[in-house]
C-alpha positions as CSV (number, residue, x, y, z in Angstrom):
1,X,0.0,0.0,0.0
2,X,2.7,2.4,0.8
3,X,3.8,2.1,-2.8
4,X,0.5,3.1,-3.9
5,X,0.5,6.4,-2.3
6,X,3.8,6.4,-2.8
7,X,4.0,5.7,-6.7
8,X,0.4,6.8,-7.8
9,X,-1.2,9.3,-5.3
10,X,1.7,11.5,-4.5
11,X,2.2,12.7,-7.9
12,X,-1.5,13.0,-8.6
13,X,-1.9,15.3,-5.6
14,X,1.6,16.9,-7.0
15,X,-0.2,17.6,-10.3
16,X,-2.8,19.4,-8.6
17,X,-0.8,21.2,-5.6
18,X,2.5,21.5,-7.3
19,X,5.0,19.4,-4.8
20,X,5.1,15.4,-5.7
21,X,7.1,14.5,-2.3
22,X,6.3,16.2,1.0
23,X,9.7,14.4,2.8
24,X,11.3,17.5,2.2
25,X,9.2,20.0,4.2
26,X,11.1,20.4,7.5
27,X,11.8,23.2,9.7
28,X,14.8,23.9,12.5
29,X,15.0,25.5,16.0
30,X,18.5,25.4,17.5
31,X,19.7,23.1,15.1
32,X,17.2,20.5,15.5
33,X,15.0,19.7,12.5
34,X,11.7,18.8,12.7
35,X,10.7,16.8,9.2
36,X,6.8,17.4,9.1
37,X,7.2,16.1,6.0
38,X,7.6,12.4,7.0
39,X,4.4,12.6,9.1
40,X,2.5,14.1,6.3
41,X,3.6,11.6,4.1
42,X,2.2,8.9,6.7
43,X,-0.9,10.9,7.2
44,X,-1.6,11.0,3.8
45,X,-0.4,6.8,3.3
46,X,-2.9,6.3,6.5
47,X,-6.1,8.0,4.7
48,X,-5.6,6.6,1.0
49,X,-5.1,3.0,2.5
50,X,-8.4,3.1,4.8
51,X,-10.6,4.4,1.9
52,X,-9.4,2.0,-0.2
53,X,-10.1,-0.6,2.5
54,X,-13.7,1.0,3.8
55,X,-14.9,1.7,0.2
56,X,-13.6,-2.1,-1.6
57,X,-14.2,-4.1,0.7
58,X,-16.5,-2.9,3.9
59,X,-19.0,-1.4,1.5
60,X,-19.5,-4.4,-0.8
61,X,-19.6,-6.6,2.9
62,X,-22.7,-4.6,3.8
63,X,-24.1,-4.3,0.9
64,X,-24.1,-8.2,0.6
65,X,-25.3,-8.9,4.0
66,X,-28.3,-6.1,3.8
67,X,-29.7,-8.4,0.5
68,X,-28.9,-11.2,2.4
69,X,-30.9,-10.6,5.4
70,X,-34.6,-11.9,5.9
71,X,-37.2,-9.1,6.1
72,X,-40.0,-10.6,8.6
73,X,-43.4,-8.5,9.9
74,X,-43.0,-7.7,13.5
75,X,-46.2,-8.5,15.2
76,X,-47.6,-5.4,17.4
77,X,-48.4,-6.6,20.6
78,X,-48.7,-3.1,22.6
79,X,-50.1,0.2,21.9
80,X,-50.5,3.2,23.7
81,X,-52.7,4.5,26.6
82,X,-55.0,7.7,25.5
83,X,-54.2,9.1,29.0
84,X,-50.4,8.3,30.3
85,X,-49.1,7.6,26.8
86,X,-47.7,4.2,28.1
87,X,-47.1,1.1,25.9
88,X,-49.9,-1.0,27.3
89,X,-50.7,-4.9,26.2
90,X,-53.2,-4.6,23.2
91,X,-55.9,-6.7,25.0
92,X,-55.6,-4.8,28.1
93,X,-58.8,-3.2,28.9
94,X,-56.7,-1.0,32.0
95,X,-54.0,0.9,31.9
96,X,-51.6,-0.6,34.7
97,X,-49.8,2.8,35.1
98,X,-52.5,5.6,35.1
99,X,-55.7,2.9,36.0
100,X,-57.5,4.6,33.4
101,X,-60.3,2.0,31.4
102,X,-59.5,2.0,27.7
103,X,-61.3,0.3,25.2
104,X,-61.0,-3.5,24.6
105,X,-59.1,-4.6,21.1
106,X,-58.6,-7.6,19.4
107,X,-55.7,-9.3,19.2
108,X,-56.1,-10.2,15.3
109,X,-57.2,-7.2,13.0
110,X,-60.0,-8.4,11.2
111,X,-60.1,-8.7,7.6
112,X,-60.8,-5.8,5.7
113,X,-63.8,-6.1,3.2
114,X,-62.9,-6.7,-0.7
């Protein structure tokens, strides 16, 4: 991978920002150089080669296993009190939090007329 950036995206970004090899950029206090350079080179290395990894292989992965994955109804078995707003049982005919007496429903919806 580090020949990649090294050999391919390096001088692309050079084409665009003028400077192929950033190993060079360095600055010195007292006689001690500090090569910036080197960690912008990593940097750089570091964000091509996860991109490469996140966009060939984790996004085909998820993509796969979202096709993959069985889609199955999710039965209701709760709805809410008019008065508290609490998830209540659907056959309750009490709410067990606020006591107040809601309507009786079916567990089965009944089937609509054709």
């Amino acid at each position: 991978m580090a020949a990649l950036v090294k050999d391919l995206v390096t001088p692309l970004i050079a084409a665009f920002g003028g400077q192929p090899d950033f190993s060079a950029l360095r600055f010195e206090i007292n006689d001690s150089a500090f090569l910036y350079g080197h960690f912008i080179n990593a940097v750089l290395a570091f964000l091509i080669v996860s991109a490469v990894i996140f966009f060939l292989v984790i996004k085909p992965v998820n993509a796969v296993q979202a096709r993959l994955q069985p889609r199955t109804a999710v039965d209701v078995t709760t709805r809410t009190c008019p008065e508290c707003v609490s998830d209540i049982p659907i056959a309750a005919t009490r709410c067990p939090f606020c006591t107040t007496k809601v309507d009786a429903v079916s567990e089965r919806p009944e089937p609509e007329p054709a």
